[in-house]
N, CA, C and O atoms as a GROMACS GRO file, in nm:
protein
  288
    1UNK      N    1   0.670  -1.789   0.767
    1UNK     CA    2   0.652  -1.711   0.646
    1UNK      C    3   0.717  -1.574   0.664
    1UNK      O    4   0.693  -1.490   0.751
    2UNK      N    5   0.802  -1.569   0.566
    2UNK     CA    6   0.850  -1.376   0.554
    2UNK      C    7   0.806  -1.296   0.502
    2UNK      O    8   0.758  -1.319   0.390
    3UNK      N    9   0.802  -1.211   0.537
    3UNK     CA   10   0.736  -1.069   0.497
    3UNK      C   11   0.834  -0.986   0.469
    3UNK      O   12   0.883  -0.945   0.574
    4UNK      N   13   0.896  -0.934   0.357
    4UNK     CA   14   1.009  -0.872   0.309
    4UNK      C   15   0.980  -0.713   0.274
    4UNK      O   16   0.912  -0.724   0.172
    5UNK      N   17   0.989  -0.607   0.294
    5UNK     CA   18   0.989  -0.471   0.266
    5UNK      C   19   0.921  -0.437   0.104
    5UNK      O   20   0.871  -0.328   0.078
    6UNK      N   21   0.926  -0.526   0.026
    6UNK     CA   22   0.898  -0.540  -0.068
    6UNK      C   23   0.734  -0.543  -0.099
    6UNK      O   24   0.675  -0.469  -0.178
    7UNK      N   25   0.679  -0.644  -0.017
    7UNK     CA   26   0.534  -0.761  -0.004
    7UNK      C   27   0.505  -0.622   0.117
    7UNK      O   28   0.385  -0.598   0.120
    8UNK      N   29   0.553  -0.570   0.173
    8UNK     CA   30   0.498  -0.458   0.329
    8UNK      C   31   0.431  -0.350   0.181
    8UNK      O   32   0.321  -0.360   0.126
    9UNK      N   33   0.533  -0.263   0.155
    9UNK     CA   34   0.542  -0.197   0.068
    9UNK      C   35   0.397  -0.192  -0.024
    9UNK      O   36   0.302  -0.114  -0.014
   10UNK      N   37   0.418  -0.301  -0.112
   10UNK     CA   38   0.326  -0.330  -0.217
   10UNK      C   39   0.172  -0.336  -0.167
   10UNK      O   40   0.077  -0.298  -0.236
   11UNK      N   41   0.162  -0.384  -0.048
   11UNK     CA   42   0.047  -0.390   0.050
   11UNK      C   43  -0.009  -0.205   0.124
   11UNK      O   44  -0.118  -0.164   0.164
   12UNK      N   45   0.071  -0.166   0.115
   12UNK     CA   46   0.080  -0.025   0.182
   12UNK      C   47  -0.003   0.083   0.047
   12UNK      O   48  -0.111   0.142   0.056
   13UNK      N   49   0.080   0.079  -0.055
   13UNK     CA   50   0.030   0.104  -0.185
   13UNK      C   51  -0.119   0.077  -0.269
   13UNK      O   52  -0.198   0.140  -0.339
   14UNK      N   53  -0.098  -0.080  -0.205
   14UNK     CA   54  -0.294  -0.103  -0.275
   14UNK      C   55  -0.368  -0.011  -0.175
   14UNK      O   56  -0.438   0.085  -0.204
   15UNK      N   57  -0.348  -0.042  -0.091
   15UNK     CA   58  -0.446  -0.011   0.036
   15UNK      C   59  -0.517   0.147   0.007
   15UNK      O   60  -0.634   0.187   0.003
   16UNK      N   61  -0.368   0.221  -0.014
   16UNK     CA   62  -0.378   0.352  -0.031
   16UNK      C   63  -0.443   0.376  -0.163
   16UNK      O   64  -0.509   0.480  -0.173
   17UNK      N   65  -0.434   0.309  -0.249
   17UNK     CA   66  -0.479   0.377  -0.416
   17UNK      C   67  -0.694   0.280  -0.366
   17UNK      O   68  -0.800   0.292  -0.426
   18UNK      N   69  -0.671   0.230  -0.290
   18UNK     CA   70  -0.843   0.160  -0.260
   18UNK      C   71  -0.862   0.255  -0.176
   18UNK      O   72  -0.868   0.344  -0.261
   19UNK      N   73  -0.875   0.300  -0.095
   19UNK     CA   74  -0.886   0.423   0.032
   19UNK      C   75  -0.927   0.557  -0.085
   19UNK      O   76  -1.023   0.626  -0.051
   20UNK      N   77  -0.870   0.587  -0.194
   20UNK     CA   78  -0.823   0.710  -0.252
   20UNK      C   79  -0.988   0.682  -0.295
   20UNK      O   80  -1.088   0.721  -0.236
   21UNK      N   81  -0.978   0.603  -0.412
   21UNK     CA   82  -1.077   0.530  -0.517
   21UNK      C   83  -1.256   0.555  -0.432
   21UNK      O   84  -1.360   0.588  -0.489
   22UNK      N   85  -1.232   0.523  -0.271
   22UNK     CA   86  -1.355   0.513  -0.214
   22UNK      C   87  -1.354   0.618  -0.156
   22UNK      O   88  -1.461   0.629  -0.095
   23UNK      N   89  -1.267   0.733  -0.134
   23UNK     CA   90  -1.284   0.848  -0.106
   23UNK      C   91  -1.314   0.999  -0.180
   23UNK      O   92  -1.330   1.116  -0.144
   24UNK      N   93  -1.311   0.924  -0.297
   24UNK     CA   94  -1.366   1.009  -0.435
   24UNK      C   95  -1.469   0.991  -0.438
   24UNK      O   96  -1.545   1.088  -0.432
   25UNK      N   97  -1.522   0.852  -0.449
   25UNK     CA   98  -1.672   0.822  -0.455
   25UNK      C   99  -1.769   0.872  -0.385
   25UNK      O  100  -1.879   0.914  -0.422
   26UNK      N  101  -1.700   0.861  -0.232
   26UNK     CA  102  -1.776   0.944  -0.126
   26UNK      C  103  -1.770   1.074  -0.128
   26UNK      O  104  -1.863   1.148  -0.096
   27UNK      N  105  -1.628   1.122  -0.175
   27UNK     CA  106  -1.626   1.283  -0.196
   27UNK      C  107  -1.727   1.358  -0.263
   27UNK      O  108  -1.767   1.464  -0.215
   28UNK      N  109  -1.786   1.297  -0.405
   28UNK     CA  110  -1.875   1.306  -0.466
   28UNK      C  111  -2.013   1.316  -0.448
   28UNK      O  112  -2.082   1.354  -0.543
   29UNK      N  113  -2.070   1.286  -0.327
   29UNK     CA  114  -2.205   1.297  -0.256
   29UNK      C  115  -2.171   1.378  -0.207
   29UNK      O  116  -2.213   1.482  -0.257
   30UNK      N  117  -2.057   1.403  -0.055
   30UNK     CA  118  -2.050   1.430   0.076
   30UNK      C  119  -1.962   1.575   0.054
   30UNK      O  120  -1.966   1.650   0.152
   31UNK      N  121  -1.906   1.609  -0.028
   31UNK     CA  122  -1.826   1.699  -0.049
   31UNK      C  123  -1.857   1.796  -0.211
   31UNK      O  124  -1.937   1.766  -0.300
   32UNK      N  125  -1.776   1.899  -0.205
   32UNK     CA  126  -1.798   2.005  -0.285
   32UNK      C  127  -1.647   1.995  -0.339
   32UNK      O  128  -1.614   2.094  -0.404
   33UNK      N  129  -1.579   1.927  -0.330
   33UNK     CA  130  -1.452   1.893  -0.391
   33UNK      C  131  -1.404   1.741  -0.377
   33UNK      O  132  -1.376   1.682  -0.272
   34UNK      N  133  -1.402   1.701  -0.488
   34UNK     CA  134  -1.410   1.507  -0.447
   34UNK      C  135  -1.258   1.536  -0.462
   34UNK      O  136  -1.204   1.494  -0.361
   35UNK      N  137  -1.188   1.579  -0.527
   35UNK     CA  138  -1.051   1.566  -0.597
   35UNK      C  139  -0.975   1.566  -0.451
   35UNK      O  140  -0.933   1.470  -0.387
   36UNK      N  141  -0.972   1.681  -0.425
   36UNK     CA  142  -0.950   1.710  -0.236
   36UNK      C  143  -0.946   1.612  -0.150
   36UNK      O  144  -0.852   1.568  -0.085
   37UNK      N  145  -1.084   1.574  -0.158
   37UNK     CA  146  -1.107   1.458  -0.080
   37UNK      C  147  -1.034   1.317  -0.091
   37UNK      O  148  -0.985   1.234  -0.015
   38UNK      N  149  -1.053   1.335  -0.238
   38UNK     CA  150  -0.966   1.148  -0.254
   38UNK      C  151  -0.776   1.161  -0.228
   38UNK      O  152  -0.706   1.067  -0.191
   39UNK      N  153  -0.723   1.312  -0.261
   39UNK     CA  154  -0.582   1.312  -0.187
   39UNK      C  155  -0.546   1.357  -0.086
   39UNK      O  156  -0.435   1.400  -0.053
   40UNK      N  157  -0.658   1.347  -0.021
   40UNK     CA  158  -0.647   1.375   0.107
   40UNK      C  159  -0.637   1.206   0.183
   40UNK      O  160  -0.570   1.181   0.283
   41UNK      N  161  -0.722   1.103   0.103
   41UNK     CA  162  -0.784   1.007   0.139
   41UNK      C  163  -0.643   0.926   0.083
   41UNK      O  164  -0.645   0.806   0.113
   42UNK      N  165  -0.546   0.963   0.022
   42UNK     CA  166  -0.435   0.878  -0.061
   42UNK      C  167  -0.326   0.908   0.066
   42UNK      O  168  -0.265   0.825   0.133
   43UNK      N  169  -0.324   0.988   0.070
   43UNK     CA  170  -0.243   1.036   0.197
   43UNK      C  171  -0.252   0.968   0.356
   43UNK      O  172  -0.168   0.927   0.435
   44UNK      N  173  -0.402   0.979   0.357
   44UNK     CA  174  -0.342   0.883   0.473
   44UNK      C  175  -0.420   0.750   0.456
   44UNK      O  176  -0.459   0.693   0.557
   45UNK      N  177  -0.438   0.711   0.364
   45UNK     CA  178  -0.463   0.559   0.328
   45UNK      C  179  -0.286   0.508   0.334
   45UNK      O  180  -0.256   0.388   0.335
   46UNK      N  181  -0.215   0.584   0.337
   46UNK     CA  182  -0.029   0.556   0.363
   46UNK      C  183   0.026   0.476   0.490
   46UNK      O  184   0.129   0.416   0.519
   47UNK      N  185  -0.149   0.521   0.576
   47UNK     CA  186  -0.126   0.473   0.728
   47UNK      C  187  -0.267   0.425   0.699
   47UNK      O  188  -0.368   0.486   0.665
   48UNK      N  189  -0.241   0.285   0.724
   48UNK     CA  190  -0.415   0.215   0.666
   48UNK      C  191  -0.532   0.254   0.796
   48UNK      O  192  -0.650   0.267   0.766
   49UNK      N  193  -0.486   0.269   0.936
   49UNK     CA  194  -0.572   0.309   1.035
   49UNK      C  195  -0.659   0.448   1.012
   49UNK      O  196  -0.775   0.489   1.015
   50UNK      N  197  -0.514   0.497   0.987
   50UNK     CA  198  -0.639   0.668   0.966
   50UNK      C  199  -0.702   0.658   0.831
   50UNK      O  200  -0.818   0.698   0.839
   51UNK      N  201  -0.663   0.609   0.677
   51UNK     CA  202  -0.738   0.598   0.641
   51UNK      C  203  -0.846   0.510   0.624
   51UNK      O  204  -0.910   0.503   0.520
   52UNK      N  205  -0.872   0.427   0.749
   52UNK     CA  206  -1.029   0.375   0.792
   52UNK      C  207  -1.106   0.474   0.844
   52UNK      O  208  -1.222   0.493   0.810
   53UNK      N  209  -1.039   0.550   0.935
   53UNK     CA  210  -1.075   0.627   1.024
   53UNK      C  211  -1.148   0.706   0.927
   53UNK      O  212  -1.271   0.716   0.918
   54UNK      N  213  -1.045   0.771   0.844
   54UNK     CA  214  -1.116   0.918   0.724
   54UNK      C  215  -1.230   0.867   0.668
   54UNK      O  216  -1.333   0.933   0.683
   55UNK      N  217  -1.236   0.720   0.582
   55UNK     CA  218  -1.354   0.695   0.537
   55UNK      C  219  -1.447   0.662   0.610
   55UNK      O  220  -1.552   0.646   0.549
   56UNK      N  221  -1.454   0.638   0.760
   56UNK     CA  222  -1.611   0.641   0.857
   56UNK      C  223  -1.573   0.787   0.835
   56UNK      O  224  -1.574   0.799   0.713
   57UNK      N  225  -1.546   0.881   0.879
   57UNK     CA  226  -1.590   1.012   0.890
   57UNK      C  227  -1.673   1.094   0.726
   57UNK      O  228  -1.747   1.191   0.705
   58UNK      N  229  -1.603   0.983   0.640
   58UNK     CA  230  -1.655   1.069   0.526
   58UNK      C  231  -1.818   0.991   0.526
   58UNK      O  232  -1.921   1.057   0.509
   59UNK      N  233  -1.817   0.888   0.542
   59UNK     CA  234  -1.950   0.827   0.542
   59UNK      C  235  -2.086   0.866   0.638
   59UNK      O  236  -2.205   0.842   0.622
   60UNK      N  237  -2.022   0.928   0.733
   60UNK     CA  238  -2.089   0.954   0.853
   60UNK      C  239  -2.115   1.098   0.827
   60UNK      O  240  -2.219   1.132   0.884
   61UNK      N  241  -2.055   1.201   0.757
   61UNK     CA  242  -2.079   1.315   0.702
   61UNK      C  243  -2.252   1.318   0.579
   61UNK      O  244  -2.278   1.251   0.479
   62UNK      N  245  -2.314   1.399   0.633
   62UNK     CA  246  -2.464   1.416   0.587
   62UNK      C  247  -2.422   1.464   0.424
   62UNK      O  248  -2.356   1.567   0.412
   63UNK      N  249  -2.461   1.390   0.302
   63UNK     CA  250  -2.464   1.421   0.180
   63UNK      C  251  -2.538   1.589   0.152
   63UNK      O  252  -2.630   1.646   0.209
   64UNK      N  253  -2.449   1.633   0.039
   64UNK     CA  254  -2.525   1.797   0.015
   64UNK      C  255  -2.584   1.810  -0.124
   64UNK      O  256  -2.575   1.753  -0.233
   65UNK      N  257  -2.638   1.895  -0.076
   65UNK     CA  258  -2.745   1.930  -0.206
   65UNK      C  259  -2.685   1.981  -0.323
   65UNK      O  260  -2.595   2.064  -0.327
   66UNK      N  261  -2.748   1.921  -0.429
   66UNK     CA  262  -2.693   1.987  -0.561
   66UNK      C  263  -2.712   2.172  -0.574
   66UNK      O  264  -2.805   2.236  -0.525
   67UNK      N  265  -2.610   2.221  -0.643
   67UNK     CA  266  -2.678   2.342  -0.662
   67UNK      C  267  -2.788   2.411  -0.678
   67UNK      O  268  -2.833   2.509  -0.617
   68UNK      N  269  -2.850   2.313  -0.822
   68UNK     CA  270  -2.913   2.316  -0.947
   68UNK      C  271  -3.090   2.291  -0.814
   68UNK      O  272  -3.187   2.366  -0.820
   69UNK      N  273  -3.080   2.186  -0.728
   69UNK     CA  274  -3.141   2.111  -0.736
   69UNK      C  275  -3.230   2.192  -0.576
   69UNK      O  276  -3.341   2.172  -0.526
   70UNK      N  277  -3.077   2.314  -0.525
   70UNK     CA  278  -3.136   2.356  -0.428
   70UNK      C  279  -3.236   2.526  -0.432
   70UNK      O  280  -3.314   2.568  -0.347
   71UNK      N  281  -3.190   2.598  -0.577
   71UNK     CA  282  -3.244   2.654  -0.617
   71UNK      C  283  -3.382   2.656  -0.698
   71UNK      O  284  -3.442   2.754  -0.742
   72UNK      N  285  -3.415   2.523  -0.703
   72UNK     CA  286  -3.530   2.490  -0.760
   72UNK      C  287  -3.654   2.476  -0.607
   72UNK      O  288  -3.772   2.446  -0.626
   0.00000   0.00000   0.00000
């Protein structure tokens, strides 16, 4: 079976826009800037290792308190 630059490519691309997608989500608990987080998370979802790597670290990062929720 061949694997053509094309099928590498196209594989490289999902990976990265799914990496992004679950690094927003998590940005959104774990962070004070999801936007940040998810192109940060697009970036190296480019290299599918580190972005495994980024999303254990984002998961493994302790969720923060709402503003609203810590002034109360």
């Amino acid at each position: 079976m061949d694997i053509n630059a094309t099928q590498y490519g196209i594989f490289i691309l999902i990976s990265a826009l799914v990496i992004c997608v679950a690094s927003y989500y998590l940005g959104r608990r774990k962070t004070e800037t999801p936007k940040l987080a998810a192109g940060l998370g697009f970036l190296l979802g480019l290299i599918p290792l580190l972005g495994i790597i980024y999303l254990v670290v984002l998961m493994l990062k302790k969720d923060i308190t709402s503003g609203s929720a810590a002034k109360a």
